[in-house]
N, C-alpha and C positions, 0 to 999 in steps of 0.2 A: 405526417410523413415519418417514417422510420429511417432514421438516419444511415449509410452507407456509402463510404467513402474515401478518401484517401489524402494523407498528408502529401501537398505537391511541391511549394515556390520555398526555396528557401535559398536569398541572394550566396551567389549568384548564379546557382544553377536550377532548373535546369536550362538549357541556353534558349533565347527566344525564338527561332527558327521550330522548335520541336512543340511548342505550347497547342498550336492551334490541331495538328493530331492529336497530341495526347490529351485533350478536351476532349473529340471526337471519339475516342478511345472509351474513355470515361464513360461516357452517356451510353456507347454501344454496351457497356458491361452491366450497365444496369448504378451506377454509380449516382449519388443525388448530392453530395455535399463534398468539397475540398477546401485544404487551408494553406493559406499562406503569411507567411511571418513580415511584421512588418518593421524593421531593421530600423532604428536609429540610423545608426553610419552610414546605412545605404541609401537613406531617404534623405536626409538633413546636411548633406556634405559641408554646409558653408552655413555660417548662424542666421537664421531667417529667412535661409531659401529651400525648399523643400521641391525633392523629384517624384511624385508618386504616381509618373505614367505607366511604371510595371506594374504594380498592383492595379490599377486600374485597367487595364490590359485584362489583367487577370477575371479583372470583376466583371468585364464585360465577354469572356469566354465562357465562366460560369453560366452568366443568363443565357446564353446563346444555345448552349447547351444542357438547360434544364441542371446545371451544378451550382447549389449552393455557396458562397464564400464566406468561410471563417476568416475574421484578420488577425493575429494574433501579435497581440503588441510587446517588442524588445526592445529593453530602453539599456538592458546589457549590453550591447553592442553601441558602446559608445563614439561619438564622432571625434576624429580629431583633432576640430578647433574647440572643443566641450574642456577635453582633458588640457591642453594647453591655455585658455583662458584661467581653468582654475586647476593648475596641478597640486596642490592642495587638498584635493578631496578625494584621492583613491584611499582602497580599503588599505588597510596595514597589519599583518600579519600579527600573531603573537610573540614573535618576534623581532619586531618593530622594522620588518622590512614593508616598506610601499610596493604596492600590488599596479603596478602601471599598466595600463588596458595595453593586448597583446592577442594573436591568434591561438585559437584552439581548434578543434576539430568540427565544434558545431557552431561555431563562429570564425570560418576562414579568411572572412572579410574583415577581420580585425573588432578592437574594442571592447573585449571580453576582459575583465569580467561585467566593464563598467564602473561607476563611480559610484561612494556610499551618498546613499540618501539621504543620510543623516546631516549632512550638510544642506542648508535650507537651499544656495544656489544652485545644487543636482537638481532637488527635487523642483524648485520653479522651472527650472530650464527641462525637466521631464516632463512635467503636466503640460506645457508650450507643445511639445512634440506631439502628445498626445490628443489635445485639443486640435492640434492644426491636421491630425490625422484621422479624426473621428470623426469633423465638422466636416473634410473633404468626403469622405466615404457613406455618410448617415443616410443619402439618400439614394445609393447608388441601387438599383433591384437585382442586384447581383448578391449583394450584400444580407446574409441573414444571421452572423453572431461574430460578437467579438470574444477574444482571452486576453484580460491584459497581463498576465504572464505566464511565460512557462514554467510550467513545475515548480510552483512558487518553492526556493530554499535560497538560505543567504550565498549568493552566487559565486563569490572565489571559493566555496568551499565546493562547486562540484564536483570537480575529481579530482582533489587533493587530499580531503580530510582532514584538513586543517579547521583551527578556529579563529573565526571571524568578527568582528571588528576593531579592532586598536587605537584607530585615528582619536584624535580629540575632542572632536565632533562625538565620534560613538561614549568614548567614555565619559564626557560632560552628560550626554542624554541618561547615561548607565548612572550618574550619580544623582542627576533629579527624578530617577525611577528610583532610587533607594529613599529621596525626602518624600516622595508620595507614600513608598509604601510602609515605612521605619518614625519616621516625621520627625525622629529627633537622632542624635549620631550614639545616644545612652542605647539605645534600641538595637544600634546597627551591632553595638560594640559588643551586647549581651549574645544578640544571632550569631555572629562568626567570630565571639570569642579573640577582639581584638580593643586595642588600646588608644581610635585614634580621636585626635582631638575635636574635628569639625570632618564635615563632607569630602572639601577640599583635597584632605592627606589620600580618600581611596582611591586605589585605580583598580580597574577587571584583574580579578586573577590571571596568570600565566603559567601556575608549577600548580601539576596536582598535589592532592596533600589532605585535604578540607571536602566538605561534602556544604555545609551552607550558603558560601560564597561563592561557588560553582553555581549551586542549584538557581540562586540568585542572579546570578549574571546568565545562564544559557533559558531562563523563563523568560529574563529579560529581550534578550535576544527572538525567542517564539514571540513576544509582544510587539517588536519590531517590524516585525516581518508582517505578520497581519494589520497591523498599522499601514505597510508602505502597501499592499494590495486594496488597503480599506480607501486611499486616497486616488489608488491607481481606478478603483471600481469605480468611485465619484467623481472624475474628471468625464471616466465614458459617458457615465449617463447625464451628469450635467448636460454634457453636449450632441445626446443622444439615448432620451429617455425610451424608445422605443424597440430598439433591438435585444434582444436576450445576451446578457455577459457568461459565457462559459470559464469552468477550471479545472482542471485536470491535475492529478497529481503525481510525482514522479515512484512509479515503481510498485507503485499500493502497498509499498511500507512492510516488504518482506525482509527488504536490508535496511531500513530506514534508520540514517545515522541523527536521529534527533537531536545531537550534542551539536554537530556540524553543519549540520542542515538547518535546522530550527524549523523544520516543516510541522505543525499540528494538523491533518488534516478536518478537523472536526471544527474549528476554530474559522480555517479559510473556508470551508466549504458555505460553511453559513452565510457568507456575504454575494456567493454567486445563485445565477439564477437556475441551472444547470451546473453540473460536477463530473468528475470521469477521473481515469487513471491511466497510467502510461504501463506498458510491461511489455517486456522482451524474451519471451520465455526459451530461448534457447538453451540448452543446458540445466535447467530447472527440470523439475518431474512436474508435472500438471497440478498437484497439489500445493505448491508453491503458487503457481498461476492462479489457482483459484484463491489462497486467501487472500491475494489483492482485492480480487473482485469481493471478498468478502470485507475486507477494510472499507473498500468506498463503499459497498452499500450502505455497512453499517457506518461512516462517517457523513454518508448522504441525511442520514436521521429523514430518510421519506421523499427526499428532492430525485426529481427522476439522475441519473447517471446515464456515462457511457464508456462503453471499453473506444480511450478518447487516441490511443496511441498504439498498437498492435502490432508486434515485427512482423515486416512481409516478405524477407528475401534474409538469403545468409548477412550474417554478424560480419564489420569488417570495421575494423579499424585500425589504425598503423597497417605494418607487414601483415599482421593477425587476422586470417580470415576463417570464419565458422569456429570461434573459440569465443565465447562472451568474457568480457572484460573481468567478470567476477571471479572467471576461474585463473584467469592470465597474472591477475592482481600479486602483489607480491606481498609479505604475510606483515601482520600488524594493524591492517587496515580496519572500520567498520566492517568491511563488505568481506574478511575473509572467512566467514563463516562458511568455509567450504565443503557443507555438510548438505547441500539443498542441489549440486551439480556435479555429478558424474560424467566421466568421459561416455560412458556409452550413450550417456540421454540427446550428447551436443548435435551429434546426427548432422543432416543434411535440413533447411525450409522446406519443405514439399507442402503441394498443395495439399497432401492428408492434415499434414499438422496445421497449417492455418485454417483450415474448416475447424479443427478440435478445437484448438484457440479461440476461435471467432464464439463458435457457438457455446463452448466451456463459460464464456462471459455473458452470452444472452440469458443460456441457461439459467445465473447466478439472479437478472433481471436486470442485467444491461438495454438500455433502450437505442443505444447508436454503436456504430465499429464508425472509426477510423483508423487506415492502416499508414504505419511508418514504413516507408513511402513508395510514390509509383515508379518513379528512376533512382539508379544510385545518384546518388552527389557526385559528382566528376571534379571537384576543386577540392584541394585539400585533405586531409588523411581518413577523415571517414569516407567512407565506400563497401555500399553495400544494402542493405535491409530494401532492396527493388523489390517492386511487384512484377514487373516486367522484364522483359529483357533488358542485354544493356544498349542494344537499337532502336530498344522500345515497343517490341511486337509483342503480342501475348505470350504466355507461357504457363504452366501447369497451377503456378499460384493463382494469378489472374483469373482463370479457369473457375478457380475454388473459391475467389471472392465473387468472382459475378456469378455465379452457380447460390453461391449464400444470398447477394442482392434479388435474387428471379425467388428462391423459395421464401425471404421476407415479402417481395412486395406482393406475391401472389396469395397472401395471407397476410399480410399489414396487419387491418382490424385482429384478428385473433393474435399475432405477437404485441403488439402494441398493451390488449388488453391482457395477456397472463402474464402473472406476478409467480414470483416463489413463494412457499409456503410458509409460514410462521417458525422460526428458529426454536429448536427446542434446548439447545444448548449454546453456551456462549466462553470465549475466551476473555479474563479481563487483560485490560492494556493501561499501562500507565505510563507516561514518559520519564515521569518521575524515578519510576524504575530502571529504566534503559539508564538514563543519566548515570544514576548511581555505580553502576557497575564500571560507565568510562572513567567516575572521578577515581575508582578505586582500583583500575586495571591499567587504562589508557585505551581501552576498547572497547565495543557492546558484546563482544561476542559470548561472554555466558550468557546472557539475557535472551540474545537471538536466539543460540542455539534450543534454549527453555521455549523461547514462543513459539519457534518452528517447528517443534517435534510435539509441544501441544496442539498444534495444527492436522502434523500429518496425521497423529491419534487419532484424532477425531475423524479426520477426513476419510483413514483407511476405514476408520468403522462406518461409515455412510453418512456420517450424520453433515446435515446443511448447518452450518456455523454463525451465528454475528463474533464481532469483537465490541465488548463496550465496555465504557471507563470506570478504571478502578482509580479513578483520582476524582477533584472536584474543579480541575482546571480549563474543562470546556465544555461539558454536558451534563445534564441530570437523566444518567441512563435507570431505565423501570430494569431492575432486575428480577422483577416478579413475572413476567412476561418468560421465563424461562425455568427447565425444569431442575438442570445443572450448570454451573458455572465451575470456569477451569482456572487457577489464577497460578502463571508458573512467574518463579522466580521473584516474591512479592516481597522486593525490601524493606519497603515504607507504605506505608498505611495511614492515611488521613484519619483522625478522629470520624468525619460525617459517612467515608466509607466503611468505618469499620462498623457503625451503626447500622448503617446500610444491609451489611452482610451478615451481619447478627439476626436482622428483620428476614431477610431474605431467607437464612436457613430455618428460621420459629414457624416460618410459614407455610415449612414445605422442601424446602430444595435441598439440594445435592450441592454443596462446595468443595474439591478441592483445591488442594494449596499443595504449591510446592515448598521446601526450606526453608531457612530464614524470615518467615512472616511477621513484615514489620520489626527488623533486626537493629533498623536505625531509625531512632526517633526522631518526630518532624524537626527537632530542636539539634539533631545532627551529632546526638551522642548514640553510641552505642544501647541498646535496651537493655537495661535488668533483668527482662521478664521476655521471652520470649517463648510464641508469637506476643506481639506488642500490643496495646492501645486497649486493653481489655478482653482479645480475641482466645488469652491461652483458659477462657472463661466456655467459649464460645466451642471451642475444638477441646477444653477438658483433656490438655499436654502441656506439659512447659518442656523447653530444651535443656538437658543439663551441656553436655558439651558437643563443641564442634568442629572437624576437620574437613580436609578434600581429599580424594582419591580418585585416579582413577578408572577401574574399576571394581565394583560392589553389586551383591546381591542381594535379594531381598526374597525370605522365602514368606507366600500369601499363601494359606491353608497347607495344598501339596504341591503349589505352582511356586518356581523360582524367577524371580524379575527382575532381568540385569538393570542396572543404575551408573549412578558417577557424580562425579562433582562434590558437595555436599554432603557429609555425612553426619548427620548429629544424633545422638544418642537422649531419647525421647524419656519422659518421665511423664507418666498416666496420671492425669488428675480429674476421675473419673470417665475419662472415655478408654473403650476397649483397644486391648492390644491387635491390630489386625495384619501387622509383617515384624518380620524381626532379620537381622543382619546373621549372619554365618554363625556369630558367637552367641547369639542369642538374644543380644539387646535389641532394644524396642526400635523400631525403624521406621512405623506406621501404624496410624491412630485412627478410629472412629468413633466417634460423639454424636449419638443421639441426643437432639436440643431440640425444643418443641415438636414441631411435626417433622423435622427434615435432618440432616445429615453432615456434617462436618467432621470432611477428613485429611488428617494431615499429616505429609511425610516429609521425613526427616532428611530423605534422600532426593535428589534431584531424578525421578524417572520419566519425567517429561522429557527433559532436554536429553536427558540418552536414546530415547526413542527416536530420534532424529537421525541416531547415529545406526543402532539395532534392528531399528519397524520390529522389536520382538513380538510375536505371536502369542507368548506370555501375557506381556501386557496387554495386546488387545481383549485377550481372555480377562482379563482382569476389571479392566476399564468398562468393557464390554458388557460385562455381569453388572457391574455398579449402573451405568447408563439405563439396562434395563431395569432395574431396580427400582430407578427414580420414575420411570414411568415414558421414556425416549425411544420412540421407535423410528423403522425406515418406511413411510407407505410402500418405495421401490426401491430394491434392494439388490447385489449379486453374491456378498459376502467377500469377493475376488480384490484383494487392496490392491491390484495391477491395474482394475478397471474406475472409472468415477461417473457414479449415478447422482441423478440431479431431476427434478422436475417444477413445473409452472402447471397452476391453475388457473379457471375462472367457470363458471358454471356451467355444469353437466360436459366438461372434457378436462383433460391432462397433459401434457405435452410432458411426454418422459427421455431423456439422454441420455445415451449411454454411452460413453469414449474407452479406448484403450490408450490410455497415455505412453504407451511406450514402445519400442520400434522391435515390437516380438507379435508373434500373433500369441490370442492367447482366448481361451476360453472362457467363457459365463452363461450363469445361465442366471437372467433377470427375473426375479420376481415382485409382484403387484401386490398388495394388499387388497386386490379386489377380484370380484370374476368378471376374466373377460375372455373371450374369445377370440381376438383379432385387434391389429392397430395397424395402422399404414404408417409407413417409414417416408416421413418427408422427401429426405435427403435424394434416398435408392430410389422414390417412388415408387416402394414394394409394399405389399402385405406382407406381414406376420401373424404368424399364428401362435397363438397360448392355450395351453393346454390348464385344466381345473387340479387342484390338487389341494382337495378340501375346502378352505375357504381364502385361497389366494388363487394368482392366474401365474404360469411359468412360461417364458420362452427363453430354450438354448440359442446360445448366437458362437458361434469360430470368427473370431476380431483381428483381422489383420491391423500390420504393425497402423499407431495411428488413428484406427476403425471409428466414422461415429454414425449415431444411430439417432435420429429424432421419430419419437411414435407419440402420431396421435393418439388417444382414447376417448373414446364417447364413452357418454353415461356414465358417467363417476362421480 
């Protein structure tokens, strides 16, 4: 089964009068799976008695009507004889205020944030919830996966940005994470360059200032957090080894506040049995959209995925309607990186754009949609992301997801079996990196803006992407598997990576690098040598000095390629000069090292690209990429449009979208001859004309526009 379907119950709406149509509704649409949340506070109101005749309602509407049930377990939403037996165990801010469970928008019923875990009574009295909810449900045939959490991130930090833990509990556990990993307090004193006597005297930082003590307490903290889903997984399956445990994660880590969040997804993904991701693409450009999808594939390391979350109706929250939160946010935040959402992209839901959405993520090799959600929420200040109306009758969305549901299931086998093709390029990602810029800013936003416009580069020039890690703190990614590699904003560099990438270019590849490479050593001093760890061997530059500006140019042969941020004035130690700044100092470097290529700028033009999409650079990037040997089998050259395709023997599944609310022009070409493909979607033929040894077809793309074309014989 190819999963399709939709986010439904989430206490206390929608009201129960409306469930047993909008079942009926479901099934008529072609829909096979929905989820519903199953709420602490609303299930457990009193200690040891448990209500779970709505969810069970629920489960037996599903079977009734051929609808799968996800249950997804909230132990956020804490009860309020929990918090009053032990008021003691809320989180506590970094400034030592107590975080008392309270409503928010996606917990109207109270109990958000919930209690730290870290307190051994949370977590008994959570795994009780859990066991007495899993053991009721295990056999229910209604029943086919559980999540036991949403969007795993440390939970008062979701939309505050603050950091989290304080209590006593957290920093007791924070000081027997430093005896496992230090063993003696001589150890601690020499890492963050302090004086104290025994364990005892630390407590978590709270003033930035230091880069070791930070790094130490927020890894701490991603240890955490995968610990409390590792117990959360083993309670399910203890008590229900049968069922599939799913997890999803918030966002696919286009804004991902790693500092706040502590989300790793590579680290959680691994323990579930199934993975996915949440995104809301209003206001983003579909290029945004897609590196989620490209985060969880490549954080899936091979586990099937699903686009597990999918906005289905306008954006609403507070007064604030069809405005996404990111752009509304007021400045300082993680999330203000307001370089990825323009007022023109924010538009209107139309069923055009959630078809692009849906299938933008199949395309990527999304195996399931679920959409956020089929009614608004009627309680409380969110309101909004419907599939339906707000009576509940169909309407043009709906239309477009069950129109998606009819042309998966009428082709199951053939979607189920094409994959996407082998990545020929890759983005590295560090967390490591993100951190360092909040200890030294109080924000991600250099970092982001470096990863996000390494993104769209790559994206405007066609190329299909992975991300994989340039650290050694959750995966051992094959970087040979690839023909270039993109690393922007690379402050610290692990010893094993930097070997890694030395191996990687002797053998062939294509590295860039933005700036500062490895500027801070893992020991949280400043480097001598930069790039650091032995690399300025590797790239054949050292830096002599370094400023920011806003903006800079950089002239490459007779092309000039705006920049920013970052300006460091390059010293050649044997590699060639290949850009230079206005006055003529060196800006950019390339080093031939064994077979492959290492080159490195002085200047930040990744992350300007984010701001620019210059055309310069794509020319630039463009020529290197081909260079290393990266092509598009299907192609349009249009960076307004985004091409994507899935294989499996002797056919192609090719996509082509207009991401934007303009009509607009392309013309797609094949790397192969073809004469004809059928358009899933339209249920049309197309025709391609030969033009040498590819196949072309023109298409006029309204605003929105998507196109799935079969092809035999490929």
């Amino acid at each position: 089964m190819f999963p399709v379907g939709t986010q439904y119950h989430r206490p206390p709406t929608p009201k129960a009068e409306k469930w047993e149509g909008d079942f009926a509704l479901m099934h008529k649409s072609g829909f096979n799976i929905a989820r519903g949340w199953a709420m602490w506070s609303w299930l457990n109101p009193s200690e040891g008695k448990y209500d779970f005749s709505e969810l069970e309602r629920m489960c037996d509407l599903g079977k009734k009507n051929g609808v799968g049930i996800i249950l997804l377990v909230d132990i956020e939403s804490v009860p309020a004889w929990m918090y009053k037996k032990y008021p003691h165990t809320t989180y506590v801010s970094r400034t030592g205020k107590p975080i008392a469970p309270h409503t928010v928008h996606n917990r109207c019923i109270g109990g958000h944030p919930g209690l730290c875990t870290d307190h051994p009574e949370v977590q008994k009295a959570a795994k009780a919830f859990i066991k007495a909810l899993v053991t009721k449900f295990k056999n229910h045939p209604g029943l086919v996966a559980w999540e036991p959490h949403n969007e795993p991130l440390i939970e008062p930090a979701r939309y505050n940005h603050e950091v989290f833990c304080y209590c006593e509990a957290t920093s007791a556990r924070f000081r027997t994470w430093l005896k496992k990993k230090y063993t003696n307090i001589q150890a601690v004193n020499k890492a963050w360059q302090r004086k104290f006597n025994n364990f005892e005297e630390i407590d978590p930082p709270t003033e930035l200032g230091s880069f070791p003590d930070w790094t130490d307490w927020r890894m701490f903290a991603i240890d955490c957090l995968v610990d409390q889903d590792r117990w959360r997984i083993q309670t399910i399956r203890e008590n229900d080894p049968k069922h599939e445990v799913l997890m999803h994660s918030r966002g696919g880590g286009d804004r991902r506040d790693i500092v706040c969040d502590g989300t790793d997804d590579w680290r959680l993904f691994a323990m579930a049995d199934k993975v996915g991701y949440a995104n809301f693409p209003q206001g983003k450009t579909p290029f945004e959209h897609a590196l989620s999808g490209d985060i969880c594939r490549s954080a899936a390391q091979g586990k099937e995925f699903w686009m597990h979350e999918l906005q289905s109706g306008p954006f609403g929250i507070g007064m604030n309607r069809n405005n996404p939160f990111w752009i509304l946010l007021g400045k300082g935040g993680a999330m203000d990186v307001d370089v990825a959402a323009r007022p023109d992209e924010v538009g209107d839901v139309t069923g055009d754009r959630i078809a692009m959405w849906s299938w933008m993520s199949i395309s990527q090799g999304a195996k399931g949609l679920l959409y956020w959600q089929f009614r608004t929420e009627q309680f409380g200040a969110e309101y909004g992301f419907n599939l339906v109306n707000l009576d509940g009758t169909p309407n043009e969305r709906l239309d477009a997801a069950a129109h998606i549901a009819k042309v998966i299931s009428s082709n199951e086998k053939m979607f189920t079996e094409m994959k996407p093709p082998a990545s020929q390029v890759a983005i590295g990602y560090s967390p490591r990196n993100a951190m360092l810029t909040y200890f030294a800013d109080g924000n991600l936003n250099s970092y982001l803006a470096a990863y996000l416009g390494a993104n769209r580069l790559l994206q405007h020039l066609g190329h299909q992407l992975d991300v994989v890690r340039v650290d050694t703190d959750a995966v051992n990614d094959d970087y040979s598997k690839y023909k270039a590699v993109y690393v922007p904003l690379p402050l610290q560099v692990q010893p094993e990576i930097a070997a890694k990438l030395e191996k990687f270019v002797a053998n062939g590849g294509l590295l860039i690098c933005e700036p500062s490479l490895g500027a801070i050593e893992m020991d949280g001093f400043s480097a001598d040598v930069v790039p650091s760890a032995g690399l300025d061997k590797l790239f054949g530059v050292r830096r002599e000095i370094v400023s920011t500006r806003q903006s800079i140019d950089v002239k490459i042969g007779a092309t000039k390629v705006p920049s920013r941020f970052f300006e460091e004035i390059l010293i050649p130690q044997g590699a060639k000069v290949m850009g230079k700044y206005a006055d003529g100092r060196v800006a950019m470097t390339v080093n031939n090292y064994g077979k492959g290529k290492a080159i490195y700028m002085g200047t930040s033009m990744l992350m300007e690209y984010i701001f620019s999409e210059s055309a310069a650079a794509r020319s630039v990037f463009g020529k290197l990429n081909a260079e290393a040997g990266i092509t598009n089998w299907a192609s349009t050259g249009n960076p307004d449009t985004f091409v994507r395709y899935m294989e499996r023997k002797g056919q192609k599944l090719v996509f082509l979208f207009n991401g934007f609310n303009k009509v607009t022009k392309a013309t797609l070409t094949l790397q192969a001859k073809v004469s004809s493909a059928m358009d899933l979607w339209s249920d049309k033929k197309v025709a391609f004309k030969t033009v040498g040894k590819t196949s072309q077809a023109a298409f006029t793309m309204k605003p929105y526009d998507t196109k799935i074309l079969l092809v035999e014989g490929v």
